[in-house]
N, C-alpha and C positions, 0 to 999 in steps of 0.2 A: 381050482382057480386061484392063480396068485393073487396078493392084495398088495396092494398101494397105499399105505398111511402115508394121508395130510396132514400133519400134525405142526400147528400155528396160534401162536399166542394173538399175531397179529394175522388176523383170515384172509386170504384173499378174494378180491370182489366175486359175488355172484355169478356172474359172466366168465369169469377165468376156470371156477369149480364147473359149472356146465361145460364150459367147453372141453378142462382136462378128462371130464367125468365120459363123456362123447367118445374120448380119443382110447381110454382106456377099456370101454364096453365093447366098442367096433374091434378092440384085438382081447375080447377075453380075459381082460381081468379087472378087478375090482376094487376101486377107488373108495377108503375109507375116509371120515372127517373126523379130527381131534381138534374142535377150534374153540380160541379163548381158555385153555384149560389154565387151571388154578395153582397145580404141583407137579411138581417132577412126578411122583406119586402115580399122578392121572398118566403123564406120557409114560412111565413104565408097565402100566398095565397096557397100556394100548399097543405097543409095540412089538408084544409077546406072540401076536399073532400075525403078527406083518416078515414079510417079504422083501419089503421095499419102501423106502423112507423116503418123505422129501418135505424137509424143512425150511423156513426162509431164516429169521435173524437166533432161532430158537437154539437153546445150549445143549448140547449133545456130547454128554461126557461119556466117560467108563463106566461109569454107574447103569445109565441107561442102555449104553451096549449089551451088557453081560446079562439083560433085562431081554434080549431080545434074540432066541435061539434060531431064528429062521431065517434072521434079517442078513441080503446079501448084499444090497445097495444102499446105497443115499445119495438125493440128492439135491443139492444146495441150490434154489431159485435166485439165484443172483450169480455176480461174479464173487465176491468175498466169504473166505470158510473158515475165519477161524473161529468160528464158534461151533465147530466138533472137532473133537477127539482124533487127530488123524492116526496117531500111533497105535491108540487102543482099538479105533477100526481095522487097520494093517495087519493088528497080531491075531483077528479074530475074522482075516480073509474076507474082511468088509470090503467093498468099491467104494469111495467117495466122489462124486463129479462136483461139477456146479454147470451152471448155464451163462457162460462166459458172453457178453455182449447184449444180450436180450434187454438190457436194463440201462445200456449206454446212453440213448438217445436223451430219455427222461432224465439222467444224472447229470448230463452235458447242459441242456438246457438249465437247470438248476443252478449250474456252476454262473451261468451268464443273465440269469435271471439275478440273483442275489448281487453281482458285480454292479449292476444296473441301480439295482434297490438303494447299494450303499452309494454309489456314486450319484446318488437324487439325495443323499439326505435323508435317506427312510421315506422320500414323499414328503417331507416337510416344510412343503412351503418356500424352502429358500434357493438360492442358484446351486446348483451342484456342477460337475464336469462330465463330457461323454469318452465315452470309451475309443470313440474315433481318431487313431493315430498314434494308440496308449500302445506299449508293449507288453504281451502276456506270453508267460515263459510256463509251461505244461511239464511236470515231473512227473515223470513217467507216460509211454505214447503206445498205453494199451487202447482197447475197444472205446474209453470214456475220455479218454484222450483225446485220439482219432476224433471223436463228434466236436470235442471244445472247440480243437483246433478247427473245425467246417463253420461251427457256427462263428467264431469268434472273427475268422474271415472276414463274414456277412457282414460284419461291423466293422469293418477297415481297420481291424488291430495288426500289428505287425506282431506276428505267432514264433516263437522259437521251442524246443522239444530237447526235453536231457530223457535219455532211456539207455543205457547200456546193455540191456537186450533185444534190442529192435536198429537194425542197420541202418545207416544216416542215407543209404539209396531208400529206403522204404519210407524215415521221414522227408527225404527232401521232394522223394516224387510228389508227395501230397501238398510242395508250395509251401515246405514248413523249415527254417532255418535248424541244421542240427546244432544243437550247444553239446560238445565232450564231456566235455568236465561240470558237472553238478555245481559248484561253486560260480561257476561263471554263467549260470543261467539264473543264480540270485540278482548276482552284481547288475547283468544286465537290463532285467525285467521288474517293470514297475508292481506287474500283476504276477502271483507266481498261485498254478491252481497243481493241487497236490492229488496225486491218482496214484501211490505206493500203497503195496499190501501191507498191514503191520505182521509183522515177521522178526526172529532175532535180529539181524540185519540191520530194522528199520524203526522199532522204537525209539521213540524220545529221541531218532536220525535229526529232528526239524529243532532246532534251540536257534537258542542267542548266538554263538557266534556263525552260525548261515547265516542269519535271519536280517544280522547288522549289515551285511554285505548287502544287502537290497536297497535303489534308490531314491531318493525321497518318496515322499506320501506313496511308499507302499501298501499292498493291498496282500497278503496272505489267502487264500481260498482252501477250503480243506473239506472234500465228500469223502474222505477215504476213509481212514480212521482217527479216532482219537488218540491212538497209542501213538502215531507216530509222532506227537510233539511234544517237547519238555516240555512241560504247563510251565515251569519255574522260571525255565531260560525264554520262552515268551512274555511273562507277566515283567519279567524287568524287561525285556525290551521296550515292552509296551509302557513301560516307567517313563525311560531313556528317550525311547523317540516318540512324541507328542504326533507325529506325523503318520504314524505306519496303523492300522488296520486290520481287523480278523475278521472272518467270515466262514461260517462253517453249517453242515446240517448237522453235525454228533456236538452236543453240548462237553464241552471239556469240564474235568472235577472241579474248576479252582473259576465255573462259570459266574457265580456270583459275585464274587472277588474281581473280578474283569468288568463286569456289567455296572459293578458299585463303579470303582474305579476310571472306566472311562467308557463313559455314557456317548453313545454317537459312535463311535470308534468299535464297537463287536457289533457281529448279529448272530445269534442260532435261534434257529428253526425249533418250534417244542417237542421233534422229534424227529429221527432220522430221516428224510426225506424224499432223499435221492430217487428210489425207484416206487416214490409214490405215484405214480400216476397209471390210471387204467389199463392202456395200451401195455405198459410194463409188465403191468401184474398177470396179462393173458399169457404177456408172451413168455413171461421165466415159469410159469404152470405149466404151460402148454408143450412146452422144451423139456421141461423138468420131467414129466410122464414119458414123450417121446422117448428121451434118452435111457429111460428104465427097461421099456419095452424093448428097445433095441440090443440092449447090454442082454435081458435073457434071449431074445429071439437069437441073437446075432454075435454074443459075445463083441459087441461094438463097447469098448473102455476109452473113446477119446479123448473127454473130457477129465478123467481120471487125475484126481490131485493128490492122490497119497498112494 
């Protein structure tokens, strides 16, 4: 009987373990728990007898591979993976997936919850502005994208989308302005909500001079990563213009320094947030098993990221 390690600093609900635990019984094989563990230490012992990995935010180096002689799969309950090893899995004919989408809805919502939040003032009591008639400009128009733009709709924002790997027939059919060029979806969008992988590419991509090209009382949104913004080339912006705004669920290093600095003007969440919610957690579990089982049954790799 193969095994299935869950192995999660942060666990997923009750109801997600039952039901992957359900999914993997009914085909034979057997879902293990490693939750809240303490040390790398613990995840390399536990590994050693596994099969098949599937981790959420949890770090998954070389260390722990070479820990792990059986191991043929992993796979990542979200859509974001750089928090394993992809080379060190590649050279040791690991599969790495993730569960692309499952997670969107929740993350989208977030994105327009928080815009709301800040555009009230935090709920403080005083007039704030609505989002009706604002322009929000989507970087990148993957799965979490796709949702911004539906909900953002709902709210009679005028939506635009910069993606260079998604065809401007694919956003336009969706009723979404395509923007070409990156720089021109700064200039033109009040709201700009950021859905980039951080990648060589795309680190520290988000600075000062994009960031200036945005127009008045902008709004910054960022569920994606932290890496992809200069902390240094934002904290002067946010010097410069008295007007502009951050908002994010990943706490940036330099958050204190921001939050002394200009009170009203950030918000992060006390923890990454995005695909916190119930619904989420079933479905990147539930997907996350599925796709293991498929891959040995089926040799099915389509999710495959390395």
């Amino acid at each position: 009987m193969k095994k299935i390690l869950v192995a999660t600093v942060k666990p997923f609900a009750p109801q997600a373990i039952k039901e992957m635990k359900d999914i993997a019984d009914s085909k034979g094989y057997e879902l293990v728990l490693l939750e809240k563990y303490q040390s790398p230490e613990e995840l390399k012992q536990a590994v050693q007898q596994a099969d098949a990995l599937i981790v959420r935010s949890d770090k998954i180096n070389r260390e722990i591979l070479e820990a792990a002689p059986h191991l043929k799969v992993i796979a990542r309950a979200g859509a974001g993976y750089d928090n394993i090893d992809l080379d060190a899995a590649r050279e040791k004919d690991m599969v790495v997936m993730n569960t692309p989408g499952q997670n969107a809805n929740a993350v989208a919502e977030l994105v327009l919850g928080m815009m709301v939040y800040m555009n009230r003032n935090k709920f403080n009591g005083t007039a704030g502005t609505e989002l009706k008639g604002k322009t929000l400009g989507i970087h990148a128009y993957g799965n979490v994208g796709k949702n911004v733009a539906r909900i953002a709709k709902g709210f009679k924002m005028d939506v635009m989308a910069h993606d260079p790997f998604v065809s401007s027939e694919i956003v336009e059919r969706d009723g979404i302005k395509d923007v070409e060029e990156r720089d021109d979806l700064y200039e033109k969008c009040q709201y700009v909500s950021l859905h980039i992988p951080a990648n060589p590419h795309t680190v520290k991509s988000i600075g000062y001079d994009l960031l200036k090209k945005m127009p008045e009382n902008a709004v910054l949104i960022n569920t994606a990563r932290k890496e992809v913004i200069d902390e240094e080339g934002l904290l002067r912006l946010m010097e410069e213009r008295p007007d502009f705004k951050y908002i994010s669920d990943i706490a940036p290093d330099n958050k204190d320094i921001l939050e002394e600095k200009f009170p009203g003007r950030v918000f992060f969440t006390p923890k990454k947030m995005g695909a916190q919610t119930a619904e989420a957690n079933i479905n990147a579990g539930k997907a996350a098993v599925k796709q293991i089982i498929d891959f040995f049954e089926n040799g099915n790799t389509t999710y495959k990221v390395n």
